[in-house]
C-alpha positions in Angstrom: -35.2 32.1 23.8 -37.3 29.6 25.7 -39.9 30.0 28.3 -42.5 27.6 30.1 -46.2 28.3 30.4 -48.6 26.8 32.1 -52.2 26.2 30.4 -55.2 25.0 31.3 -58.1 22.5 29.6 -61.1 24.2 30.0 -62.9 21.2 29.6 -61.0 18.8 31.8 -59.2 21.6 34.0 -55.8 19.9 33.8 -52.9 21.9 33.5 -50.1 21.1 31.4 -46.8 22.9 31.2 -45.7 23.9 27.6 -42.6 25.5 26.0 -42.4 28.2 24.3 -39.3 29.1 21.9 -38.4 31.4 19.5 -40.3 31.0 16.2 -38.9 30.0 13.2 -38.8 33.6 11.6 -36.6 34.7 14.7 -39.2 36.7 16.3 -39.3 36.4 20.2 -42.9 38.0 20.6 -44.3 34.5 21.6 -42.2 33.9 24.2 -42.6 37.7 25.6 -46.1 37.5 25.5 -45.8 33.5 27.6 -43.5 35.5 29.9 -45.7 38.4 30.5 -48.0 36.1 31.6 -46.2 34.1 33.7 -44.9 37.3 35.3 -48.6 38.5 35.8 -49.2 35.6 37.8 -46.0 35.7 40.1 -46.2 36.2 43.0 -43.6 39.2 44.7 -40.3 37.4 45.9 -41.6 34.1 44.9 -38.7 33.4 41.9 -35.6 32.8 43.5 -33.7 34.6 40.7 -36.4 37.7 39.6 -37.3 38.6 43.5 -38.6 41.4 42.7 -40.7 40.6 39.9 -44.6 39.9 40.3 -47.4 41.2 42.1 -48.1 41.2 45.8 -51.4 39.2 45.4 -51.6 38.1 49.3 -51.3 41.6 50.0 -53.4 42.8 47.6 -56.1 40.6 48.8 -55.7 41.6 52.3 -56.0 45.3 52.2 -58.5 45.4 49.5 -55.8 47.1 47.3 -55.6 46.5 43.5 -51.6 45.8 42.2 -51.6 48.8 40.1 -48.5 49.8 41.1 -46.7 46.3 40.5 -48.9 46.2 36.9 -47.5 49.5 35.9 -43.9 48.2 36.9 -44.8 45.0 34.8 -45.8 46.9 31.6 -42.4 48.9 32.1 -40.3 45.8 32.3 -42.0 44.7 29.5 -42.0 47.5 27.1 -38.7 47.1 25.4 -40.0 43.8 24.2 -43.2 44.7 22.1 -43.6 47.4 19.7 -46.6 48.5 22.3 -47.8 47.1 25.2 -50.5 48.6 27.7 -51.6 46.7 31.0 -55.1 48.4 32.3 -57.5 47.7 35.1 -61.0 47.2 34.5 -63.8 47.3 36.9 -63.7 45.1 39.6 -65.5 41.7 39.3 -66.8 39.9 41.7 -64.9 36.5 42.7 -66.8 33.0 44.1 -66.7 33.9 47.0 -68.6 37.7 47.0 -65.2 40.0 46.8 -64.5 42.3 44.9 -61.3 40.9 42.5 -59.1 43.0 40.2 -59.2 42.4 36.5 -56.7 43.9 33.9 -56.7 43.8 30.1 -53.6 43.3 28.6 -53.0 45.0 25.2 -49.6 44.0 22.5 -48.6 44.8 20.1 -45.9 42.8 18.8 -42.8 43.7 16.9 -44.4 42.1 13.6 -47.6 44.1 14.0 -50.2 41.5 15.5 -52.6 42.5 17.7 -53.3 40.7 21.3 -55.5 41.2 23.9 -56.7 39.4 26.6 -57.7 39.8 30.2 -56.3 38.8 33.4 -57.5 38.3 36.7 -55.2 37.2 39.2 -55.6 33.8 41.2 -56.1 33.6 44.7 -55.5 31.8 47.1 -52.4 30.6 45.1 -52.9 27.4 43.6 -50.9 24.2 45.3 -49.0 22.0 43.7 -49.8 19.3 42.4 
């Protein structure tokens, strides 16, 4: 399996893209967990081939409602693929700007046993390309 992910220098702030394949044991959990990801940060009909995959992030932002919903659907999807995975929401944070923004921490664990957590919060306004 292969699957692209975009990172981010935290000292420069340039985003590169990097692949992501299968590792050399023939465990997939890296490129699930890239993929989760990714999938976290989609937004709703924006793939031309997974519409319906993603959160509605505009929409979110414009009725003040958190994507719990779309999360839970996310951590469904996504359950086959890890020996556990949970997506919750912690309390809102507040963004640059004064509103209130949903945060969720993401909990795997993969098919080999490792442990991974880390916490999202999704970006708006959606970036533009570059």
């Amino acid at each position: 399996m292969r699957v692209w992910g975009r990172t981010r220098d935290v000292l420069t702030g340039k985003k590169t893209w990097q692949m992501v394949t299968t590792d050399i044991n023939g465990f997939n959990d890296s490129v699930c967990l890239t993929w989760l990801a990714q999938v976290c940060k989609l937004n709703l009909g924006e793939s031309p081939f997974w519409g319906d995959w993603g959160i509605p992030a505009h929409e979110s932002v414009v009725t003040q409602v958190a994507p719990d919903y779309y999360m839970n659907r996310i951590q469904q999807q996504f359950a086959p693929r890890f020996a556990s995975v949970l997506l919750m929401r912690l309390p809102d944070a507040i963004d640059d700007s004064g509103n209130p923004s949903p945060n969720y921490q993401i909990s795997v664990l993969t098919n080999y046993g490792a442990r991974i957590g880390f916490q999202l919060k999704p970006d708006y306004p959606p970036e533009q390309p570059t």
